[in-house]
N, C-alpha and C positions, 0 to 999 in steps of 0.2 A: 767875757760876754756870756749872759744865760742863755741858752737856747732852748724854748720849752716848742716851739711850733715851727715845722720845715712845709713849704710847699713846692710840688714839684710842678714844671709843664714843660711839653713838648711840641714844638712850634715848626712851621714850613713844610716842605717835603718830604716824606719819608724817607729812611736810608737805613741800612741793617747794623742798627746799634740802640735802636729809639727802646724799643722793650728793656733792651737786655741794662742799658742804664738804668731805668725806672728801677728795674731788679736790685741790681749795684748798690743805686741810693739805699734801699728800703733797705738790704742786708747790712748795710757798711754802720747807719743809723740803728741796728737792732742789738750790733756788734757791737757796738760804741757808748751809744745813748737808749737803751731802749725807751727809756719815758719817754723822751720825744716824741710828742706828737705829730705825723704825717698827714697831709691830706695833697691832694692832685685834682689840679685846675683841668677841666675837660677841655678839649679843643683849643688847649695855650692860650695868649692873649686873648684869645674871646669868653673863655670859659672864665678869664680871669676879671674880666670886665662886668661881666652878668651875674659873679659869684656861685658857677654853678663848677662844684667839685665834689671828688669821691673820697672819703676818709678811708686811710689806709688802717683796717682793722689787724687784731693779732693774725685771724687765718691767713691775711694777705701776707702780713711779716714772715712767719712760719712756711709760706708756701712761696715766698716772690723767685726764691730758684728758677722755678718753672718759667720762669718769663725771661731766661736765656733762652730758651730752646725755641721764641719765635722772634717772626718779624712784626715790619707794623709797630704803630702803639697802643698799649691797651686804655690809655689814656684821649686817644685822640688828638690829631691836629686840624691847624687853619693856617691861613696866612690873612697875618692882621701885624697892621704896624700902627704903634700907639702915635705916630705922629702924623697920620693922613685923616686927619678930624675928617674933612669929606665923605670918603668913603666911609668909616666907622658909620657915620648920622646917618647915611645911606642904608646901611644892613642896620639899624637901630640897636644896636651898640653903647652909642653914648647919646645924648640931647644935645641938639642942637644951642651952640655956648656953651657948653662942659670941655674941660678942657681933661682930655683922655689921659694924660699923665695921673692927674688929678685923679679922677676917678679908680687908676689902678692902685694909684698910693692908699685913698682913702679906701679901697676894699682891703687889701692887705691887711691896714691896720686894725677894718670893722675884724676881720676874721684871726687876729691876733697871730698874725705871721710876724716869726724873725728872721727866718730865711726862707729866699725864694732861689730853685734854681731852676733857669733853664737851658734844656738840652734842644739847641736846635744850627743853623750854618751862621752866616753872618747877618741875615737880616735879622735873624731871632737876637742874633747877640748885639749887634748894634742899636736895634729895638731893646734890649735888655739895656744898654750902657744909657739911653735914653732917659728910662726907669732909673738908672743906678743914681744916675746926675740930678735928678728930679728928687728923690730921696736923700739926697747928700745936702742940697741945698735948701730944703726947707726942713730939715733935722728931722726925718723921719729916722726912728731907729730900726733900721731894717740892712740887712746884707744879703747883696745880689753877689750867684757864685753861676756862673754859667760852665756847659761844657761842647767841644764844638764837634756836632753834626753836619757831613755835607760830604755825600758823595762824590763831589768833584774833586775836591781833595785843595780846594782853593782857599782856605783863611788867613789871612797875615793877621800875623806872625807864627803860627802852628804848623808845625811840621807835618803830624799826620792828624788828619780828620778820622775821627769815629765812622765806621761804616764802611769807608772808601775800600779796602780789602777787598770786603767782602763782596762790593756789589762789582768791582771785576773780575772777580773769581766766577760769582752768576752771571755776568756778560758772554765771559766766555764760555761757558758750558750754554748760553742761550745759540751762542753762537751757533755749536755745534751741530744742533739739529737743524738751524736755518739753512745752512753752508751745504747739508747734507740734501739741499734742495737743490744745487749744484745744475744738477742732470733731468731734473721735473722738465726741462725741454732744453735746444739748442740753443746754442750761444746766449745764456743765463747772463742776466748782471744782476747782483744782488747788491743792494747798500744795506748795511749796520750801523742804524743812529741811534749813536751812544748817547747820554745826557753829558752835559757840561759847555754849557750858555758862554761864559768867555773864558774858561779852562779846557786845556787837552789833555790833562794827566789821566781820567777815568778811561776814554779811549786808545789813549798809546797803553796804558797798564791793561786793557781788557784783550788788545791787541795781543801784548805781551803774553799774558797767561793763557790765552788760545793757541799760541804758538808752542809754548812750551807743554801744550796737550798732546801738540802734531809730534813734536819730538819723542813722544813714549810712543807712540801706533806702529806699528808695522803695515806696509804695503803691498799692493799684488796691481802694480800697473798693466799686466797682463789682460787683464778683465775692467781696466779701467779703476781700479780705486788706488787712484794716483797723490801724491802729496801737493804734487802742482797743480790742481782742482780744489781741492780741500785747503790751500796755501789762503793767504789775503794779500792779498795784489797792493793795496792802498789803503794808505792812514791816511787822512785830512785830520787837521785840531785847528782852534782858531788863531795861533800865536803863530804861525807857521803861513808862508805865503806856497801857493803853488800857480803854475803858468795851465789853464784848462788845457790850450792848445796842444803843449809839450805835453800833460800827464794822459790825455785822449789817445796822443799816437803809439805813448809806451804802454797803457793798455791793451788798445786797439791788437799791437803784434800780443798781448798775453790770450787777446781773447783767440786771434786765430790758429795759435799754436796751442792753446792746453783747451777751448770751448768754451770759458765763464771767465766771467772775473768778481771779484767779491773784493768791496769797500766797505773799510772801519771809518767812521764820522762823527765826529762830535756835532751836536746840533748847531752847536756855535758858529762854527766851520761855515766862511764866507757869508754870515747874516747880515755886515752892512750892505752888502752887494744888493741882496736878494728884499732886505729895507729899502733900500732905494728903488729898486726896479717898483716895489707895491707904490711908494710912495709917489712918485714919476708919474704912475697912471691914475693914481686918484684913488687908490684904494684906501681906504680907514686900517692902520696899522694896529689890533687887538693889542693892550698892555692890561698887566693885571695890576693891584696897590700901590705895588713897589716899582711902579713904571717899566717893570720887566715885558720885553716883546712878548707875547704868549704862542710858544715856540710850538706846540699844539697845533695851535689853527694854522702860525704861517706855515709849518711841513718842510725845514729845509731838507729832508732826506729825497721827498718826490721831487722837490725843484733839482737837486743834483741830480737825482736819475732821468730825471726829461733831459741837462746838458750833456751825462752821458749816453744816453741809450743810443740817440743816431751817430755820434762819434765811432761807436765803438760797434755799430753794426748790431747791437742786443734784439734777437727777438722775442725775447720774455724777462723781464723786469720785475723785480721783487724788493720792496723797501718794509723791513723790518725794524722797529725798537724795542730794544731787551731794556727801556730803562725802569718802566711799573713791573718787571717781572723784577730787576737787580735788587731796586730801593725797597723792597716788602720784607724781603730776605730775612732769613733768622741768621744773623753773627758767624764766621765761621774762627775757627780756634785763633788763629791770627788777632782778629779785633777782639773776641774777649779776652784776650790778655791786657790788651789794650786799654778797654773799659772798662775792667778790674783796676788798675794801675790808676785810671784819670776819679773813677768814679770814687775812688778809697780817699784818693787825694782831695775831692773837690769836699768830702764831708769833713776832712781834717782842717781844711782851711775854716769851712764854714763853724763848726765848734767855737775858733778863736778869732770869726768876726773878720776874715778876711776878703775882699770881694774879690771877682775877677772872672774872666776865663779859665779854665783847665785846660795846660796843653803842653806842650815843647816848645819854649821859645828858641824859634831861627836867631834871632838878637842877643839871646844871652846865651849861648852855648849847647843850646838843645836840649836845657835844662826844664825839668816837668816843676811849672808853676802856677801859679795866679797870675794870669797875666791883665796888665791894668785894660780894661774897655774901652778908653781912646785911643789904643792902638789895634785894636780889633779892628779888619776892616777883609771886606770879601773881593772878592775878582783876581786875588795872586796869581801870577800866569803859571804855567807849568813853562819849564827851563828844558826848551826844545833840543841845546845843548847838551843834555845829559848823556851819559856811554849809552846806558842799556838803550834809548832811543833813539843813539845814532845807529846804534848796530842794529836794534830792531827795522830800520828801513833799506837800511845796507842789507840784510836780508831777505829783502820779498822787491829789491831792486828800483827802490824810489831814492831819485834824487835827497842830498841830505838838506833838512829842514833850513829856510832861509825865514828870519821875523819879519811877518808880515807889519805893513805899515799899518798904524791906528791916529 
C-alpha cells in the first residue's frame, strides 16, 4: 500500500494522552515516512464532516516533541457520532438526507486521505468501526487505524487505555488538597466524584494512588494531623453493590471517632437508582448523542451526600470532582511510554494498510496489536475481585465488594 496522505483526529472527552499521541503520530511518520503528508481534522468527526483541518507543516514536524509536555488537544475535540443523522442535521452538520457515513467517506476522499486515525475511547472507536465498514463495503481505499483513549480504563478488549495512569495519579494529588479540608469545620463529609459512568477502575486506581501517597507522610496525631482523617473511609464503583443502611452506620462510628469522613465515587456509582427516583417524579432525564445520562446536570456526588449527610450526623458537606482537573493533564512518564509503544505501532500498521485498534489484546495474550473494530466495544467493567482492590478496602475497613445486580 502507498501512503502519501495521513489524517489525524481526536474525538470525545478529553484524557492525558490526546496531545501527546498527536505528537507520536507526527514523530513516528517523520521518522518513517517523512513525505507523508499530515493534516488534522479540527474538533474530530465534526471538523471531519465540514472539512475544516490544519496541515501539519515542517515547523510542526520538527517541533511536535513539545506537545508531550501537555494536556488537552491541540487539535480539538466533540462528541459527534456519525450515525445519529438527527442530531448531526440539528447542529448542521450534514443536510437533511445525507447520509453522514457518506459524507465523511466522500471528504476523505475529496481531501485525498489514505489513512485516517482516530485517537479517542469507545464511542470515537466504534464510531470509527462505523466509518471503517462504510469504507470497506463500498471500496473506498482508505485505512482506518485507531488508538484507544479513555480515562476509565474500560475498552474491550484493551488492557490498558491511554491516559487512564495518569489521570489517577492527578485524582489523587486533586485529592489531596480537597481531603485537606478535612477540618474547614466539625464533623466534615466530603465526597470525591471520580469520572467513570459504568467502570470503577479510575476510582478504586485514584483511591489506590492517594493511599499509597498517605504511606510516604509522616504524622504528629498530637496536634491532630492524623492518618485517620487524611485516610478515605469509602470507595463506591458501579460493579460493586453496597447496603446504604450498613455502610451509614460504619461511617457513622468513623465519623464519631476520627471527626470526618471522606468518600471516593465513581459517578456511575448507584445511577440506576438515582434514574429512577428523577424518572418516578416526572423529571426529563438530560442525555447527550450517544444517549449517555449527562452525569453533569443529574450530580450523583450531591445526591449521595444529601443520603449521607443526615446518616452520618455531617454538619458541613463538601462534594468535589477532580475529573476536568484529571482528563487535561499532560501524560505522566508511565503513559508515555505507553504511547510511544501504541503510537509507533499504530504507524507501522498503517504503512502496510492494516486497520484496526491499537492496544493489548485481553483475547490474545496481551499481545499489542491491530485489533479488528467489531470487537471493539466500551462499558468493560473493572474486576471488583482483583488483589490490590480487595486489600485496598480491607484497608480503610469496607466490607469486600459484592456485584451489584444490572
Amino acid at each position: 500500500m502507498t501512503v502519501r496522505k495521513v489524517a489525524l483526529l481526536t474525538a470525545g472527552g478529553f484524557a492525558p494522552c490526546l496531545s501527546s499521541a498527536v505528537g507520536g503520530l507526527i514523530e513516528r511518520y517523520t521518522e518513517l515516512s517523512p513525505e507523508v503528508e499530515i493534516i488534522a481534522y479540527k474538533h474530530g468527526y465534526q471538523g471531519l464532516l465540514s472539512g475544516d483541518y490544519i496541515t501539519v507543516t515542517p515547523q510542526v514536524r520538527a517541533n511536535a516533541g513539545l506537545l508531550h509536555r501537555f494536556g488537552g488537544s491541540p487539535i480539538g475535540n466533540s462528541r459527534v457520532k456519525l450515525t445519529n443523522v438527527k442530531d448531526l442535521v440539528k447542529r448542521g452538520l450534514v443536510n437533511a438526507g445525507d447520509d453522514p457515513l457518506k459524507v465523511a467517506a466522500d471528504r476523505l476522499t475529496a481531501d485525498g486521505v489514505d489513512v485516517l486515525h482516530t485517537i479517542g475511547g469507545d464511542d470515537t472507536n466504534t464510531t470509527a468501526a462505523d466509518l471503517a465498514a462504510f469504507l470497506a463495503q463500498h471500496d473506498y481505499a482508505l485505512t482506518v487505524v485507531g488508538l484507544p483513549k479513555t480515562i476509565d480504563n474500560d475498552v474491550i478488549p484493551i488492557r490498558q487505555s491511554l491516559g487512564a495512569w495518569t489521570a489517577a495519579e492527578q485524582g489523587a494529588e486533586f485529592a489531596r488538597n480537597i481531603i485537606g479540608e478535612h477540618n474547614s469545620g466539625s464533623r466534615m463529609l466530603i465526597v470525591h466524584e471520580v469520572m467513570g459512568r459504568h467502570c470503577g477502575w479510575l476510582t478504586a486506581a485514584t483511591a489506590k494512588a492517594y493511599r499509597k501517597w498517605l504511606d510516604t507522610q509522616e504524622w504528629l496525631p498530637e496536634i491532630g494531623l492524623s492518618r485517620e482523617a487524611w485516610d478515605v473511609h469509602a470507595v463506591y464503583v458501579p460493579e460493586a453493590a453496597f447496603d446504604l443502611e450498613a455502610e451509614a452506620a460504619r461511617l457513622r462510628e468513623v465519623m464519631d471517632t476520627v471527626g470526618n469522613v471522606t468518600i471516593f465515587l465513581s459517578e456511575g456509582a448507584g445511577l440506576e437508582t438515582i434514574v429512577a427516583q428523577l424518572e418516578a417524579s416526572g423529571a426529563d432525564v438530560p442525555r447527550d448523542p450517544f444517549g449517555h445520562v449527562r452525569l453533569d446536570e443529574v450530580n450523583p456526588g450531591a445526591w449521595f451526600a444529601k443520603q449521607f449527610a443526615e446518616k452520618l450526623g455531617a454538619e458541613k458537606v463538601m462534594v468535589q470532582k477532580s475529573g476536568y482537573y484529571s482528563r487535561a493533564a499532560a501524560a505522566n512518564s508511565e503513559d508515555l511510554r505507553l504511547i510511544k509503544s501504541m503510537t509507533d505501532y499504530a504507524v507501522d500498521c498503517a504503512l502496510r494498510g492494516e486497520p484496526g485498534v491499537i492496544g493489548h489484546d485481553e483475547e490474545a495474550g496481551d499481545r499489542l496489536r491491530a485489533i479488528e473494530f467489531a470487537r471493539i466495544k466500551g462499558g468493560k467493567p473493572f474486576d471488583i475481585g482483583t488483589g490490590w482492590f480487595r486489600d485496598l478496602l480491607d484497608g480503610i475497613g469496607q466490607a469486600p465488594a459484592v456485584a451489584a445486580a444490572h
